[in-house]
C-alpha positions as CSV (number, residue, x, y, z in Angstrom):
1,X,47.8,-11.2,-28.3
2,X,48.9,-9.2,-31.3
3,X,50.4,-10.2,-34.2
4,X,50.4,-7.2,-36.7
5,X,51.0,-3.6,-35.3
6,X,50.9,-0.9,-38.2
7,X,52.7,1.9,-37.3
8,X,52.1,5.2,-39.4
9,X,55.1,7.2,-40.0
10,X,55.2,10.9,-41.8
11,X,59.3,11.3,-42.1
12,X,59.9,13.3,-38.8
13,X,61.2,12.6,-35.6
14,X,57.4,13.5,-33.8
15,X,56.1,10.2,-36.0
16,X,59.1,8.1,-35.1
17,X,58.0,8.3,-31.5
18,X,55.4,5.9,-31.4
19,X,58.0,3.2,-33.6
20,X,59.8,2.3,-30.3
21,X,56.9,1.7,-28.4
22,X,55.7,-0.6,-31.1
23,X,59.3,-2.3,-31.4
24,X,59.3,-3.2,-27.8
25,X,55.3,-4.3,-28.1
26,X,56.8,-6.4,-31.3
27,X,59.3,-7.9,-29.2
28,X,57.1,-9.3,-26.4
29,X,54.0,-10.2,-27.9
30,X,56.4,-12.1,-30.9
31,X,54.3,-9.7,-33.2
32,X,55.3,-8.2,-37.2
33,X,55.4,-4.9,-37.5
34,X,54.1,-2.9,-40.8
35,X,55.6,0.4,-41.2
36,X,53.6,2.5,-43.2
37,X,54.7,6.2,-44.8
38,X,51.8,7.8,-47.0
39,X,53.7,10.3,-49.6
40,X,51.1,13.0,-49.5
41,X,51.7,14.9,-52.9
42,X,49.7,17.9,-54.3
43,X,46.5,17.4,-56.8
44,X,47.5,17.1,-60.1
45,X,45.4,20.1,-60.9
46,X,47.5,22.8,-59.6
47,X,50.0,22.0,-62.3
48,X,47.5,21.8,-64.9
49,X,50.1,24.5,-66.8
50,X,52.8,22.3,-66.7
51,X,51.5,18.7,-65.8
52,X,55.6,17.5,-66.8
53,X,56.8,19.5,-63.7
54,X,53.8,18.4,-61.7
55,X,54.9,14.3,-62.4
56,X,58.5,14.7,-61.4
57,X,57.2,16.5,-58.3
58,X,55.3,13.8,-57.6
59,X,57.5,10.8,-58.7
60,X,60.5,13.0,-56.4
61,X,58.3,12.8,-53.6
62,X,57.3,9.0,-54.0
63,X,60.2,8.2,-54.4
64,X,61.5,10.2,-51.2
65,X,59.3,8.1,-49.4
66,X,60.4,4.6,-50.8
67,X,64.1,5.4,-49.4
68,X,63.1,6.6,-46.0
69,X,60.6,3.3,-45.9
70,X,63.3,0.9,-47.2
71,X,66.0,2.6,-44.5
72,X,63.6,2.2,-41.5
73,X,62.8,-1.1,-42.5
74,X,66.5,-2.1,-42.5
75,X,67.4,-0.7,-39.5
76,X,64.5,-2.5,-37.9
77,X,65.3,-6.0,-39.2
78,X,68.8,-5.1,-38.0
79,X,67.0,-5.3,-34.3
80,X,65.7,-8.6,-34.9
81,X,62.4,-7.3,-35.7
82,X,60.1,-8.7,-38.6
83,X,58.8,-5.7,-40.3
84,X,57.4,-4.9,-43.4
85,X,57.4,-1.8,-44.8
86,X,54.6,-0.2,-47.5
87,X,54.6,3.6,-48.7
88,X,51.0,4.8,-50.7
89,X,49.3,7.8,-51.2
90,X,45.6,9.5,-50.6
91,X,44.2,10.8,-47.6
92,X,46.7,9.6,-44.7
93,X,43.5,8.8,-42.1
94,X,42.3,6.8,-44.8
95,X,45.4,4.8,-46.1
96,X,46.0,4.1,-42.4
97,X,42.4,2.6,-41.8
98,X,42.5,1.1,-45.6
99,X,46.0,-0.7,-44.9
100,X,45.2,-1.4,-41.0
101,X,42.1,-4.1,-42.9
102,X,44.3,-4.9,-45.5
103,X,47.2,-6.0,-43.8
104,X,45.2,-7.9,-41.2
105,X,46.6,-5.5,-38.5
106,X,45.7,-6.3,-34.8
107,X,46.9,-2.8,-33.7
108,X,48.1,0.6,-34.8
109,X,50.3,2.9,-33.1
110,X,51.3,6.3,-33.8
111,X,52.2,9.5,-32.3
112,X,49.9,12.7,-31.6
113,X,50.1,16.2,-30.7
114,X,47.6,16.2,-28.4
115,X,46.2,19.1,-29.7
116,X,42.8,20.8,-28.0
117,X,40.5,23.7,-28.4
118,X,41.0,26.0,-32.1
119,X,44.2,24.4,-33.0
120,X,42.4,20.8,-33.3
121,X,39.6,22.2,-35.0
122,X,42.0,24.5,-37.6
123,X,44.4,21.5,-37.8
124,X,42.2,18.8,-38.0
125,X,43.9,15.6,-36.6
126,X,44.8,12.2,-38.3
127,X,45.3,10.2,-34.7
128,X,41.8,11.6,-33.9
129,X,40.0,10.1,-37.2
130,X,42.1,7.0,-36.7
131,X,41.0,6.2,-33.4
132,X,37.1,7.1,-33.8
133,X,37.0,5.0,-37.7
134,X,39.2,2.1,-36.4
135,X,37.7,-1.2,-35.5
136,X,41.0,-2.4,-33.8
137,X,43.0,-0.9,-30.9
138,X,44.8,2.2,-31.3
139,X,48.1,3.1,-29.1
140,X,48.7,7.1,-29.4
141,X,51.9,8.3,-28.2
142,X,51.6,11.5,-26.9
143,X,54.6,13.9,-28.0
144,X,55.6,17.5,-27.4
């Protein structure tokens, strides 16, 4: 039934979550999965007074996010796994949605706070703008 699960991951353990559920999905439906880690970095503005500093603060945190995408990746192919893994960068609802059509995804599961009430609404929440934009199933992992 599915054949690509994108799984959106941020770097900590909460995110990671939602990957074992998806590996054992993986396993039984035969599926690929497509790790995903969106490097948020700040706006280039706010180091309009030194945009040199700004650049290696961005390239560090790029490249941060290659090496924790190319280490998951191998430790899932160890597992027998097909996975591909992709890092970008933008607004993390949107890279999720953007790569989910790209990739061809059947399904993407990630992990949530569960948040309610003024935390939500201070907070905002990626699962929740994932799960009303999407146009294919999405697994939430609920995590303390």
């Amino acid at each position: 039934m599915y054949k690509k699960i994108l799984v959106p991951l941020d770097g900590s353990q909460f995110a990671e979550e939602a990957l074992s559920h998806a590996e054992s999905l993986a396993k039984s439906e035969g599926a690929e999965i497509i790790l995903l880690r969106v490097a948020v970095t700040p706006a280039r503005y706010l180091f309009a007074h030194n945009p040199a500093e700004g650049n290696n603060i961005i390239k560090m945190i790029e490249k941060e996010a290659q090496s924790y995408m190319k280490a998951k990746v191998s430790k899932l192919k160890m597992t027998g796994v097909k996975v591909t893994g992709i890092t970008r960068d933008g607004s993390t609802p949107d890279v999720i949605l953007d790569v989910a059509e790209e990739t061809h995804a059947d399904m993407i599961a990630m992990a949530t706070h569960g948040r309610s009430g003024i935390q939500r609404w201070l907070l905002g929440s990626v699962a929740d703008r994932v799960v009303h934009l999407s146009h294919i199933p999405v697994m939430l992992i609920h995590s303390n």
